[in-house]
PyMOL Python script that loads the backbone (N, CA, C, O; Angstrom):
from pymol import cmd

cmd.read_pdbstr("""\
ATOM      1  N   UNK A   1      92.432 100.939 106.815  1.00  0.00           N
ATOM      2  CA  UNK A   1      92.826 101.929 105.833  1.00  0.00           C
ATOM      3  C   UNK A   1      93.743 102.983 106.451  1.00  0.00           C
ATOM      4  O   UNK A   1      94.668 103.544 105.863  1.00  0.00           O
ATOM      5  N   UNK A   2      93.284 103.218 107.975  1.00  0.00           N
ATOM      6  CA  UNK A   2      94.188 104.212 108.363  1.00  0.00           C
ATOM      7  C   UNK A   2      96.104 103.917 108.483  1.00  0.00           C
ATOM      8  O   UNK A   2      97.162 104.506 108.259  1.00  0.00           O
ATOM      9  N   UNK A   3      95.713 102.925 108.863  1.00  0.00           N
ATOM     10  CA  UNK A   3      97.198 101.963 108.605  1.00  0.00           C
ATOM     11  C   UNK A   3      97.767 101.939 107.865  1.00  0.00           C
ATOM     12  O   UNK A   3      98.953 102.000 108.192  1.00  0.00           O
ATOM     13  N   UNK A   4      97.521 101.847 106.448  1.00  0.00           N
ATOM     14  CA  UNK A   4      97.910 102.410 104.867  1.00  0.00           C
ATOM     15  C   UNK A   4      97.894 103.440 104.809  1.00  0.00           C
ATOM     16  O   UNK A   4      98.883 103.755 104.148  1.00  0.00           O
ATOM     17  N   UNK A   5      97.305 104.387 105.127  1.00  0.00           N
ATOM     18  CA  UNK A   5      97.831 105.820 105.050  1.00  0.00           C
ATOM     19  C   UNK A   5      98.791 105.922 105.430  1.00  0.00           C
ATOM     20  O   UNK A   5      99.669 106.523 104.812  1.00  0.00           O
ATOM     21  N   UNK A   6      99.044 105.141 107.066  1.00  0.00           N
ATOM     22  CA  UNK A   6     100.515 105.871 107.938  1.00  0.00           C
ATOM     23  C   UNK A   6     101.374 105.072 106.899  1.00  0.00           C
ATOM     24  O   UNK A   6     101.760 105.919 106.093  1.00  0.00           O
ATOM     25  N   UNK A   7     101.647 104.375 106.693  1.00  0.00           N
ATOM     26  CA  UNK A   7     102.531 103.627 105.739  1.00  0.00           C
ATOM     27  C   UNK A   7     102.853 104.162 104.665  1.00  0.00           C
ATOM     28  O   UNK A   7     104.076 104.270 104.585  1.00  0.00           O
ATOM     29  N   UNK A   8     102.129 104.679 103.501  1.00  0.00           N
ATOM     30  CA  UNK A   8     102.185 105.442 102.695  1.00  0.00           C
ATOM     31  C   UNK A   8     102.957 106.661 103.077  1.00  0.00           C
ATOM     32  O   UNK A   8     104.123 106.872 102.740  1.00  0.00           O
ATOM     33  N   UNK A   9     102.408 107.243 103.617  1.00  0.00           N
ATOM     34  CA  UNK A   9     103.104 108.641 103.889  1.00  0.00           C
ATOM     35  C   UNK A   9     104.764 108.975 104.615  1.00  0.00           C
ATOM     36  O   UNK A   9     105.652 109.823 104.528  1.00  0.00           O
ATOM     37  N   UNK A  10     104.424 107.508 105.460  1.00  0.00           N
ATOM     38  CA  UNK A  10     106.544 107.578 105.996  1.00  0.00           C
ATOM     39  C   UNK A  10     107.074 107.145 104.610  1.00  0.00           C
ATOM     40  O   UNK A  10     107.902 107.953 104.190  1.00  0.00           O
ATOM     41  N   UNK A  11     106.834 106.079 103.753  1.00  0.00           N
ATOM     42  CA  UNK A  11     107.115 105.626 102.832  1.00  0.00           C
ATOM     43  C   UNK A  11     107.770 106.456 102.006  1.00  0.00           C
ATOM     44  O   UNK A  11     108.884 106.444 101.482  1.00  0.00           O
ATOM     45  N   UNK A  12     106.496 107.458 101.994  1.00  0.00           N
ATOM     46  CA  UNK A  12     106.954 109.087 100.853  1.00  0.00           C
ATOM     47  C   UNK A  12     107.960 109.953 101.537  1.00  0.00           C
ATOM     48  O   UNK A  12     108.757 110.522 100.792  1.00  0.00           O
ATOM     49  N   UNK A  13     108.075 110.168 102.911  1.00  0.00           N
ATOM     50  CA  UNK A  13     108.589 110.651 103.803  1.00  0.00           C
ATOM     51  C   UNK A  13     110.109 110.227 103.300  1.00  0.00           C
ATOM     52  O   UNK A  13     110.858 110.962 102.656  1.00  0.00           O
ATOM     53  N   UNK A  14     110.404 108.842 103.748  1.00  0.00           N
ATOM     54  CA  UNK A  14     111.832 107.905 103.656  1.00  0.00           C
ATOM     55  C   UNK A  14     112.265 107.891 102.362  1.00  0.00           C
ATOM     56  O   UNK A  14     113.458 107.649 102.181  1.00  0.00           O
ATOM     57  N   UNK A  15     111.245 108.190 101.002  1.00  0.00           N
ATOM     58  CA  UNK A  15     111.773 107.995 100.042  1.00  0.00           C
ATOM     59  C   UNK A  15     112.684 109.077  99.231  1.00  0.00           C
ATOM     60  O   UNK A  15     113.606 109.019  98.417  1.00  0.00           O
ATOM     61  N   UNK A  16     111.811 110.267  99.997  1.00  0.00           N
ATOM     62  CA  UNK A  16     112.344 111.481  99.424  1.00  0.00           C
ATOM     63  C   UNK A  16     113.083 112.398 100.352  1.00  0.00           C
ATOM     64  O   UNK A  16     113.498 113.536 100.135  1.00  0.00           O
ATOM     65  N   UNK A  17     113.170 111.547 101.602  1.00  0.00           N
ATOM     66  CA  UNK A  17     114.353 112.065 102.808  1.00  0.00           C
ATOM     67  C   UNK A  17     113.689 113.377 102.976  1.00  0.00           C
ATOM     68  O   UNK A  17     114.412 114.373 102.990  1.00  0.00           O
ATOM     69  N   UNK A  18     112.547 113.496 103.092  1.00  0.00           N
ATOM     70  CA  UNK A  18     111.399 114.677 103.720  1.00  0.00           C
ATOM     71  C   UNK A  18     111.932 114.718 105.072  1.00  0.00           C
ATOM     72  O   UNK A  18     111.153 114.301 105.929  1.00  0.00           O
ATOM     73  N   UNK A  19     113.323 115.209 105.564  1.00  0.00           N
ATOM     74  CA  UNK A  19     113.661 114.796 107.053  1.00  0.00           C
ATOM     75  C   UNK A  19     112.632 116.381 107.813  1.00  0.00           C
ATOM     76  O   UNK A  19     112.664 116.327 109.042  1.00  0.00           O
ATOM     77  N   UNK A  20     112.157 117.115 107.497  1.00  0.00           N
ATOM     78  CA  UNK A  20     111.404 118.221 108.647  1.00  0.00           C
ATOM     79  C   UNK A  20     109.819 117.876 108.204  1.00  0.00           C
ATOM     80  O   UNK A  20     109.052 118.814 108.420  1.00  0.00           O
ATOM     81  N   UNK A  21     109.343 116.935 107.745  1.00  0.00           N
ATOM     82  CA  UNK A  21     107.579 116.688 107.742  1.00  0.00           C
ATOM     83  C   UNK A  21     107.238 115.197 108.671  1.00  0.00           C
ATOM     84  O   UNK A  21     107.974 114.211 108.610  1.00  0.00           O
ATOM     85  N   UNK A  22     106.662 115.230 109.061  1.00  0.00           N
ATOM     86  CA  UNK A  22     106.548 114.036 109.821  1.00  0.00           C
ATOM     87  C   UNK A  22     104.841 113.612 108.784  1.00  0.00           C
ATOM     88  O   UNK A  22     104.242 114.348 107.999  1.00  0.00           O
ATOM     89  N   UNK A  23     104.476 112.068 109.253  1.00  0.00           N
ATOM     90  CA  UNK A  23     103.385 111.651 108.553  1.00  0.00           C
ATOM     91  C   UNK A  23     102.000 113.075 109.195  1.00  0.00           C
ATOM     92  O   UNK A  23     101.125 113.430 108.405  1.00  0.00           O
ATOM     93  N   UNK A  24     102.066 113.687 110.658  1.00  0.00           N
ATOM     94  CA  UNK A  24     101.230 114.298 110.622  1.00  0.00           C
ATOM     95  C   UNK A  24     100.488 115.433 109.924  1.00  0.00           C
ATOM     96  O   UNK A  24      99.278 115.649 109.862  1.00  0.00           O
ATOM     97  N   UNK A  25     101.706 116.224 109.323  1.00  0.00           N
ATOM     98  CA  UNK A  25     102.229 117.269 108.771  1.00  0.00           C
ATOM     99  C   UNK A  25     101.490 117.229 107.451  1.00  0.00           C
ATOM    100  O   UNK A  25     101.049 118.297 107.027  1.00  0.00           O
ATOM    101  N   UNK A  26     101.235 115.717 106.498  1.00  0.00           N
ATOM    102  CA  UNK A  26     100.456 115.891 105.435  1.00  0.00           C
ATOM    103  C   UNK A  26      99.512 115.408 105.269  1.00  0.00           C
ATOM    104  O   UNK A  26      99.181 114.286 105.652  1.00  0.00           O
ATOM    105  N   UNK A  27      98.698 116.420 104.465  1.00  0.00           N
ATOM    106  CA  UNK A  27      97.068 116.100 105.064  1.00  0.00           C
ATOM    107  C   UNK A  27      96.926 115.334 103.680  1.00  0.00           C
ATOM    108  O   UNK A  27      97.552 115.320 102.621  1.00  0.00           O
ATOM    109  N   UNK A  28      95.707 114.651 104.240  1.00  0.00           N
ATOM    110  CA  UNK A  28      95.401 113.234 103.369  1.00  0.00           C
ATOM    111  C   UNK A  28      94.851 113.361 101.879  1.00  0.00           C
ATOM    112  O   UNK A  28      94.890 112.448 101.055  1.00  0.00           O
ATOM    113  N   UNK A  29      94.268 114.791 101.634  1.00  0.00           N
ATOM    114  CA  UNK A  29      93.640 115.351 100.412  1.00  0.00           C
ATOM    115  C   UNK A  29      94.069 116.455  99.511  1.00  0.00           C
ATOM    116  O   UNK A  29      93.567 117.011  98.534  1.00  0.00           O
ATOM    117  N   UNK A  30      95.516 116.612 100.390  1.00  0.00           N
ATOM    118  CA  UNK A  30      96.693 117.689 100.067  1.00  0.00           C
ATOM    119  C   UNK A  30      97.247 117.559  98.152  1.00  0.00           C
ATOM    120  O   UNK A  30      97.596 116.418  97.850  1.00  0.00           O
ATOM    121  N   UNK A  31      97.284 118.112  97.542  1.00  0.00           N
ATOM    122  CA  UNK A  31      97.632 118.016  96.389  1.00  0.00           C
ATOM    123  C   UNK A  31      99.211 117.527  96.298  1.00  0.00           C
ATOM    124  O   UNK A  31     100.011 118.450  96.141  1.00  0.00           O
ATOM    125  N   UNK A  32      99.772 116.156  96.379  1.00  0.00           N
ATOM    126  CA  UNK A  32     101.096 116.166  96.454  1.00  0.00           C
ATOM    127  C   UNK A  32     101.933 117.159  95.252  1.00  0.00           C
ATOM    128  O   UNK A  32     103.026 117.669  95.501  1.00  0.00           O
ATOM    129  N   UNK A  33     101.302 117.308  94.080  1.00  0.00           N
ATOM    130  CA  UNK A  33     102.425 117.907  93.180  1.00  0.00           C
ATOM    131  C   UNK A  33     101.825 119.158  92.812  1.00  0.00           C
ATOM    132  O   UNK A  33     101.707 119.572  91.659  1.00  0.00           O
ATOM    133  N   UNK A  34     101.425 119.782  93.948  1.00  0.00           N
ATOM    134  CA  UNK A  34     101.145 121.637  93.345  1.00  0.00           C
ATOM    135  C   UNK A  34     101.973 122.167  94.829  1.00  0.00           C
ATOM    136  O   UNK A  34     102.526 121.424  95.639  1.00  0.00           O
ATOM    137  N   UNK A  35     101.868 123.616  94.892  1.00  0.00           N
ATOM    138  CA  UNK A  35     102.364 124.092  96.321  1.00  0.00           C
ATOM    139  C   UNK A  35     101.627 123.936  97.355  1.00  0.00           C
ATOM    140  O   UNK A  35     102.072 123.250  98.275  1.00  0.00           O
ATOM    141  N   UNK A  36     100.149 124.611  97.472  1.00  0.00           N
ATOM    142  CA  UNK A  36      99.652 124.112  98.336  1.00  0.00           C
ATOM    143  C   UNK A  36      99.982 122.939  98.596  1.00  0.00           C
ATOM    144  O   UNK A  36     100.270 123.006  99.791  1.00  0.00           O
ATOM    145  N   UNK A  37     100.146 121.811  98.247  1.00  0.00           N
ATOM    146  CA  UNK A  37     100.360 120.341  99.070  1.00  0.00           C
ATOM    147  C   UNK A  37     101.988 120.511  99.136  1.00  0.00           C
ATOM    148  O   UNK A  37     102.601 121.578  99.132  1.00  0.00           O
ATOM    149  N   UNK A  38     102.555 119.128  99.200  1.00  0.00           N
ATOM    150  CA  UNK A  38     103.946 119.031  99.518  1.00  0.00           C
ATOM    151  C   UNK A  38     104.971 119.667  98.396  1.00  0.00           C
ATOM    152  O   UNK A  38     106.189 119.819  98.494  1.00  0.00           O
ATOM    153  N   UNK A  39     104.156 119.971  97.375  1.00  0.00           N
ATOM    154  CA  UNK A  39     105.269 120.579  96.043  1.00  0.00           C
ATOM    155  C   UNK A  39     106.021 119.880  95.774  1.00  0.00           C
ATOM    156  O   UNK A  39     107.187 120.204  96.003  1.00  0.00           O
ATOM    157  N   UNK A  40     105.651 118.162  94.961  1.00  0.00           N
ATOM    158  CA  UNK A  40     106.804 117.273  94.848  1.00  0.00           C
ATOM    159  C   UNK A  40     106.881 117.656  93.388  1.00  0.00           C
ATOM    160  O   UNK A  40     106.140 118.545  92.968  1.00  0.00           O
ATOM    161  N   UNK A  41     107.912 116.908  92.421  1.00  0.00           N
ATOM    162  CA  UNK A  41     108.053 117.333  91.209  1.00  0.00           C
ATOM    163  C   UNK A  41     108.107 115.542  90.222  1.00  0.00           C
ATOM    164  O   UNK A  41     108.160 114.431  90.750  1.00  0.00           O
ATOM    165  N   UNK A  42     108.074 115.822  88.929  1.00  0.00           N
ATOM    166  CA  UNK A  42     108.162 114.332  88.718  1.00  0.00           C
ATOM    167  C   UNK A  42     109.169 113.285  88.849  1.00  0.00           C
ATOM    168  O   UNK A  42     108.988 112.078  88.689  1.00  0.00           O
ATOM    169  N   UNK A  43     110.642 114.102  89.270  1.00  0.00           N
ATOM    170  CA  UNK A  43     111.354 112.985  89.954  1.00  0.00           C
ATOM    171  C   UNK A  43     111.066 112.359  91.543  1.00  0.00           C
ATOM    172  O   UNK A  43     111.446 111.287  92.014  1.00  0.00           O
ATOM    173  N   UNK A  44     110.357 113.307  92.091  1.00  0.00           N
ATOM    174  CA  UNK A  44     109.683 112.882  93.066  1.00  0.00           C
ATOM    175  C   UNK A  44     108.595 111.566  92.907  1.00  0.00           C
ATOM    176  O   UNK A  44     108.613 110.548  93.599  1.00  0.00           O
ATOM    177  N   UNK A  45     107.996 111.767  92.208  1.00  0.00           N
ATOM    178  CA  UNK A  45     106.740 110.876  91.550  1.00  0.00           C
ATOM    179  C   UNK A  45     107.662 109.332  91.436  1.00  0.00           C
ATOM    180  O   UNK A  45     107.408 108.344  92.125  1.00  0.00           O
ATOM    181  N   UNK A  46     108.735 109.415  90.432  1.00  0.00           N
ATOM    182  CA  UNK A  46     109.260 108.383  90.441  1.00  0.00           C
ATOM    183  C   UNK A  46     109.880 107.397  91.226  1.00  0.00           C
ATOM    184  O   UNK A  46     109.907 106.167  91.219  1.00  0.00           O
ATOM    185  N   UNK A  47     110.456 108.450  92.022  1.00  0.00           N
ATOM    186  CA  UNK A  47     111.291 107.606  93.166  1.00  0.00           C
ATOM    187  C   UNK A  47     109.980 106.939  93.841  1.00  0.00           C
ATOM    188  O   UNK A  47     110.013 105.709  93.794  1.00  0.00           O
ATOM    189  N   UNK A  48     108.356 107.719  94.714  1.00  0.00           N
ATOM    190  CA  UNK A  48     107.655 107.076  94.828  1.00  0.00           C
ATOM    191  C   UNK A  48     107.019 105.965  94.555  1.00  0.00           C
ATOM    192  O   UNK A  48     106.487 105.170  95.329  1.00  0.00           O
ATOM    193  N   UNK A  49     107.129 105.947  93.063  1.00  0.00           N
ATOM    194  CA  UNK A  49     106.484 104.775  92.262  1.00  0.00           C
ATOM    195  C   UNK A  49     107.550 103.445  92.726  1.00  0.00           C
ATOM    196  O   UNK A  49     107.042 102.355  92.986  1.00  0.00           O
ATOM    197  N   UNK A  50     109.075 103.643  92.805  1.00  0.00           N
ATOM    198  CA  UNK A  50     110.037 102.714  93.122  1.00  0.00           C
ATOM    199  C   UNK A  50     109.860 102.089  94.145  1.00  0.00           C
ATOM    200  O   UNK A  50     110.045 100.893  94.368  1.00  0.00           O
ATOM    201  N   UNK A  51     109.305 103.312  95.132  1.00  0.00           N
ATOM    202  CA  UNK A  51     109.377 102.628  96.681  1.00  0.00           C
ATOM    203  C   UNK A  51     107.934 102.137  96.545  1.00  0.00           C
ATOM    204  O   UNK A  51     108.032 100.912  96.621  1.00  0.00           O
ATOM    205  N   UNK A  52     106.849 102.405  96.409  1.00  0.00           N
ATOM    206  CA  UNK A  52     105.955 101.543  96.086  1.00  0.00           C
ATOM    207  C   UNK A  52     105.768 100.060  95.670  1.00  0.00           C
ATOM    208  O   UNK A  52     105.210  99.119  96.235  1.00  0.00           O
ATOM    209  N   UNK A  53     106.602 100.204  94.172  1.00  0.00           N
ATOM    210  CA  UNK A  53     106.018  98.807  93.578  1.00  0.00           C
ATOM    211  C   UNK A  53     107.728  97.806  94.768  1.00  0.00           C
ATOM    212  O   UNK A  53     107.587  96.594  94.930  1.00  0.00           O
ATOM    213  N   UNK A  54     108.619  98.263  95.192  1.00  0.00           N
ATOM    214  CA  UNK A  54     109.561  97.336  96.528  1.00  0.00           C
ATOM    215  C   UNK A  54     108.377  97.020  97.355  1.00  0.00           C
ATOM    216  O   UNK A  54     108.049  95.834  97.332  1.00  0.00           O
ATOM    217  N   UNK A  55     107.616  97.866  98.126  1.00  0.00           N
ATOM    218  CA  UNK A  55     107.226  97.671  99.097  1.00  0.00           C
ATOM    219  C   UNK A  55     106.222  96.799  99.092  1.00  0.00           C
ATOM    220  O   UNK A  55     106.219  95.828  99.849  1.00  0.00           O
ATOM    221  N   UNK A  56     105.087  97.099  98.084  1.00  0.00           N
ATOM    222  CA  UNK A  56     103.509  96.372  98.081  1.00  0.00           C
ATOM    223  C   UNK A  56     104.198  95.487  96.621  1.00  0.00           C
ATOM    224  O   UNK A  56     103.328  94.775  96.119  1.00  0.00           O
ATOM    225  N   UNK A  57     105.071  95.438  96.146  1.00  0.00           N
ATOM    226  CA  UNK A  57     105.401  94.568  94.818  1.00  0.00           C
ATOM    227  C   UNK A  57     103.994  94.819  93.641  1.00  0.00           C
ATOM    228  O   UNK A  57     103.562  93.923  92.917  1.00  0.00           O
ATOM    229  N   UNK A  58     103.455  96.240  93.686  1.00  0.00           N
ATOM    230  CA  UNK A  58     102.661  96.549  92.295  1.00  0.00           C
ATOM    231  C   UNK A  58     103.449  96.585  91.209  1.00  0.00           C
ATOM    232  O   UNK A  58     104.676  96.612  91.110  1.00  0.00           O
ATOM    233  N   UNK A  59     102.362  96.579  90.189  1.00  0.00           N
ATOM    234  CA  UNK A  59     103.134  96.954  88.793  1.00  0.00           C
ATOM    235  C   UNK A  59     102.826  98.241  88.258  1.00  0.00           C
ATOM    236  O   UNK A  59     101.790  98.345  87.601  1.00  0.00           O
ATOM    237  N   UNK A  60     103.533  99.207  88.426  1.00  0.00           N
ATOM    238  CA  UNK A  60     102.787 100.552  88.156  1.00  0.00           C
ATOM    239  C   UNK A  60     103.556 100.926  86.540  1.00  0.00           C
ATOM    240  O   UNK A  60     104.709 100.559  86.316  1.00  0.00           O
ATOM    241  N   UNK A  61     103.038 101.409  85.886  1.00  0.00           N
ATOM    242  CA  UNK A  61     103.450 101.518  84.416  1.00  0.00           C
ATOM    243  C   UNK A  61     103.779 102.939  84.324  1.00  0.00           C
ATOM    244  O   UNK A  61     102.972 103.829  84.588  1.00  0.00           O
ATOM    245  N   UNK A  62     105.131 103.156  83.897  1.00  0.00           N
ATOM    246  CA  UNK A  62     105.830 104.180  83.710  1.00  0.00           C
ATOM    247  C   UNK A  62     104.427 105.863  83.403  1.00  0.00           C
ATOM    248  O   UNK A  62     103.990 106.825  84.034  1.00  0.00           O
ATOM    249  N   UNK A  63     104.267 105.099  81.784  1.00  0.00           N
ATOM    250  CA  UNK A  63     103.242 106.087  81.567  1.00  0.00           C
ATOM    251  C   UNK A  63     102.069 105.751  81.653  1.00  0.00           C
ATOM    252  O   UNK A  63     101.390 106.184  80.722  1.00  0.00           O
ATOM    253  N   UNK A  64     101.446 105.056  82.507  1.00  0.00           N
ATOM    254  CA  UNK A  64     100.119 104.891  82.614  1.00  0.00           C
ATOM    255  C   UNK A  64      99.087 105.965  82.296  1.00  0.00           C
ATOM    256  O   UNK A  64      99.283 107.175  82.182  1.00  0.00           O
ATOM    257  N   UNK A  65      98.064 105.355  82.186  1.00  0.00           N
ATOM    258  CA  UNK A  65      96.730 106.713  82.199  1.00  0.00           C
ATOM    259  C   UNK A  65      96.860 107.346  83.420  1.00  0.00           C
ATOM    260  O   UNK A  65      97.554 108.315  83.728  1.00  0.00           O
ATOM    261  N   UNK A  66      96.232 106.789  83.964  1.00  0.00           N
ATOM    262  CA  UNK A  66      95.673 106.851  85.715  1.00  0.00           C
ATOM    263  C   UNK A  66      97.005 107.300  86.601  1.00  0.00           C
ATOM    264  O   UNK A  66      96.797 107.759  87.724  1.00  0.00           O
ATOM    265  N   UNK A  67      97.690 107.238  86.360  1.00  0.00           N
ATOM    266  CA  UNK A  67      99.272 107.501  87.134  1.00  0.00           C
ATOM    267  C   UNK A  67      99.064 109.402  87.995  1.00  0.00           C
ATOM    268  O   UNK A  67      99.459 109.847  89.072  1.00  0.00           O
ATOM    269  N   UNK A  68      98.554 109.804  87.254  1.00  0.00           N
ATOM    270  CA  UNK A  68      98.718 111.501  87.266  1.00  0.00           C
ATOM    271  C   UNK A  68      97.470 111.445  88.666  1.00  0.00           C
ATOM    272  O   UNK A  68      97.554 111.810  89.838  1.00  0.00           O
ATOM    273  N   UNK A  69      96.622 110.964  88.060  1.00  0.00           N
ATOM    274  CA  UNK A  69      94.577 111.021  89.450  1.00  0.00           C
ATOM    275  C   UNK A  69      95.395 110.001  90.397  1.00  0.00           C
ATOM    276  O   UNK A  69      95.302 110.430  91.547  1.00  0.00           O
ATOM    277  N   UNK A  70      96.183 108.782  90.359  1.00  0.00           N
ATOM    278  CA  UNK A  70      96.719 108.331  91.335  1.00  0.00           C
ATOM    279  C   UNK A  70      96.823 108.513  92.353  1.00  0.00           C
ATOM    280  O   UNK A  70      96.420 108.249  93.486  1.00  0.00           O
ATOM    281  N   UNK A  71      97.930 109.424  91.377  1.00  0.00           N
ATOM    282  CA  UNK A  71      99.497 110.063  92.654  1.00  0.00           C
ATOM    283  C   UNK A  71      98.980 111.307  92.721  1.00  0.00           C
ATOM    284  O   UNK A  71      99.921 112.101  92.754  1.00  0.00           O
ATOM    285  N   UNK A  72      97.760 111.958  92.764  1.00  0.00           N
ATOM    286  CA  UNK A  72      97.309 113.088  92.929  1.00  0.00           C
ATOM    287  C   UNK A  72      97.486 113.696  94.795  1.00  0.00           C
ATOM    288  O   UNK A  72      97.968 114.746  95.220  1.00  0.00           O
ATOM    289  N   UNK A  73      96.840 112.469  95.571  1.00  0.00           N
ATOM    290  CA  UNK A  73      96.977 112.960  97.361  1.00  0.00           C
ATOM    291  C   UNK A  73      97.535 111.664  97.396  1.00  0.00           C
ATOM    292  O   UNK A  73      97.988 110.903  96.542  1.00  0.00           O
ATOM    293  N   UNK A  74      97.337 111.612  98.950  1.00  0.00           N
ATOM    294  CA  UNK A  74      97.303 110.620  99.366  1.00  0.00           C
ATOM    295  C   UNK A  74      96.124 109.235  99.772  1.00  0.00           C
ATOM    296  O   UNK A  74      96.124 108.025  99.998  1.00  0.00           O
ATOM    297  N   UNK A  75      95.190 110.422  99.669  1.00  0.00           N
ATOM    298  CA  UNK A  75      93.922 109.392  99.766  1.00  0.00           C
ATOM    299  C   UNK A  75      93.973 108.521  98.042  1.00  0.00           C
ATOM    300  O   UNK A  75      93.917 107.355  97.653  1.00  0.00           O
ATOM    301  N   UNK A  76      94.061 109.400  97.631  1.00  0.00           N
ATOM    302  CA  UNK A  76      94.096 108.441  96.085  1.00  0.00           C
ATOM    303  C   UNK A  76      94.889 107.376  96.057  1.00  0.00           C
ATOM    304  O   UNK A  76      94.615 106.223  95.727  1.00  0.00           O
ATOM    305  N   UNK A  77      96.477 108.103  96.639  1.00  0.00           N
ATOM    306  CA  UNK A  77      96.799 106.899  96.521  1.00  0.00           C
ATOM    307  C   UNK A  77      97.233 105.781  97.258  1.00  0.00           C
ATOM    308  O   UNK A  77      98.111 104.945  97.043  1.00  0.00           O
ATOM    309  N   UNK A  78      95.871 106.060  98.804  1.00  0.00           N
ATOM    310  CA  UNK A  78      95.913 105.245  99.246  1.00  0.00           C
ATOM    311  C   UNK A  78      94.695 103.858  98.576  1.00  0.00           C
ATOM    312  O   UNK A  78      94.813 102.652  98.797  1.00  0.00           O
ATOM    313  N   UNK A  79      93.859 104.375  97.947  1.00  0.00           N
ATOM    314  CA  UNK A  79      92.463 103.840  97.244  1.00  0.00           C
ATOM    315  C   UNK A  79      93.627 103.068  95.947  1.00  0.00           C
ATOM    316  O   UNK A  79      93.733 101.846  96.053  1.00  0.00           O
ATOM    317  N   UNK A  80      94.253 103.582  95.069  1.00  0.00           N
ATOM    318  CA  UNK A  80      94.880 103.010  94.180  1.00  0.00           C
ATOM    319  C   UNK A  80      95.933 101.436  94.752  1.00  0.00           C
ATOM    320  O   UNK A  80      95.914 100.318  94.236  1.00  0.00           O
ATOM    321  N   UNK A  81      96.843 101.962  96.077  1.00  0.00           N
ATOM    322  CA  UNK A  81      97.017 100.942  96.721  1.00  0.00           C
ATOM    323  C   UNK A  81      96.430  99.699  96.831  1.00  0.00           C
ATOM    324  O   UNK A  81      96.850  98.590  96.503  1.00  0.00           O
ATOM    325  N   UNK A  82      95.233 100.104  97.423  1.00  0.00           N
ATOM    326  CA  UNK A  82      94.203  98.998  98.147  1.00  0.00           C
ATOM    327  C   UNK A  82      93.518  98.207  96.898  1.00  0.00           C
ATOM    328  O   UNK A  82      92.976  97.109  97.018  1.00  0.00           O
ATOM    329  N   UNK A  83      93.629  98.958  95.647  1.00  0.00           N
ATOM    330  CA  UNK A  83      92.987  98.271  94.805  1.00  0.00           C
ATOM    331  C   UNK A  83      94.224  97.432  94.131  1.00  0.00           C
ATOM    332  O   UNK A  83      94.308  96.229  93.882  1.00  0.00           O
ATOM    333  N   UNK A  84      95.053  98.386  93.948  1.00  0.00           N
ATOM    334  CA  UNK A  84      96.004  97.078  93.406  1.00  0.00           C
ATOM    335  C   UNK A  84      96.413  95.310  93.950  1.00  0.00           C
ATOM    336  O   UNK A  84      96.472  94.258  93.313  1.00  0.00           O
ATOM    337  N   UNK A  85      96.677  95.705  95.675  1.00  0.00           N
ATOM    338  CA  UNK A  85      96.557  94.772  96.165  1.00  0.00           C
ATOM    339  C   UNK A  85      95.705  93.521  96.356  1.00  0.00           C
ATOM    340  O   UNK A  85      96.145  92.385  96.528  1.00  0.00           O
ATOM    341  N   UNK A  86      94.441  93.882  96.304  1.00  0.00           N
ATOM    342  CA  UNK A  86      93.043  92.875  96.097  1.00  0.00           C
ATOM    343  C   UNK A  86      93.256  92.355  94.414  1.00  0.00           C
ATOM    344  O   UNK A  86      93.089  91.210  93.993  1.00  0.00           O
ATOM    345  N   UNK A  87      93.551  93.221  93.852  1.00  0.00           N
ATOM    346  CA  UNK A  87      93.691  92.663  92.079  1.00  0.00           C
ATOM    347  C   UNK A  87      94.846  91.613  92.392  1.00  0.00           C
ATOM    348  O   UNK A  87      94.711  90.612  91.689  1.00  0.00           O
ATOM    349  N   UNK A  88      95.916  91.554  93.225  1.00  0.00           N
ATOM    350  CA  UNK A  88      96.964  90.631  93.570  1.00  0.00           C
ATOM    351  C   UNK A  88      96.092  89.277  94.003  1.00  0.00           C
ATOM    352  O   UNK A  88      96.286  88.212  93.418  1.00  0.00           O
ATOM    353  N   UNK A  89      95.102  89.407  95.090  1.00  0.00           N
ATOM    354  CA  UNK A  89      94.698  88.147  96.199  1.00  0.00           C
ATOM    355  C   UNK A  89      94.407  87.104  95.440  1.00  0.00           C
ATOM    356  O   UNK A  89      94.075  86.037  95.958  1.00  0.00           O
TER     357      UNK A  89
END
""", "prot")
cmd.dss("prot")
cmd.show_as("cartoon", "prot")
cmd.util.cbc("prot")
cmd.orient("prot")
């Protein structure tokens, strides 16, 4: 799992050209879209969702329910990851 985290987080890093945060820099339970956490916005969200469903080939649905508790940290969405993938095997 820790492995998916680091992955996740350069992922978010590379996607949104975060060039001054490194993966250490964000903590795993950090609110990505308020200030306290990284303060992303919903074009942020999207581009994520892009580099996501390239990378792990999910199907993430524009407006999903669950999209918002998702993409909430990173632990979520490292748990949302891991589940999508096993729903793949």
């Amino acid at each position: 799992m820790e492995n998916l985290r680091l992955e996740i987080k350069t992922l978010i890093i590379n996607a949104l050209d975060l060039e001054d945060i490194s993966p250490e820099d964000i903590d795993n339970d950090a609110p990505l879209f308020e200030a306290e956490g990284l303060g992303l916005d919903s074009i942020d969200a999207l581009e994520i969702g892009v580099a996501l469903r390239k990378r792990y080939k999910l199907q993430i649905e524009a407006n999903g329910g669950g999209n918002r508790e998702n993409f909430r940290s990173i632990n979520t969405l490292v748990s949302y990851v891991q589940s999508q993938l096993q729903e793949t095997k």
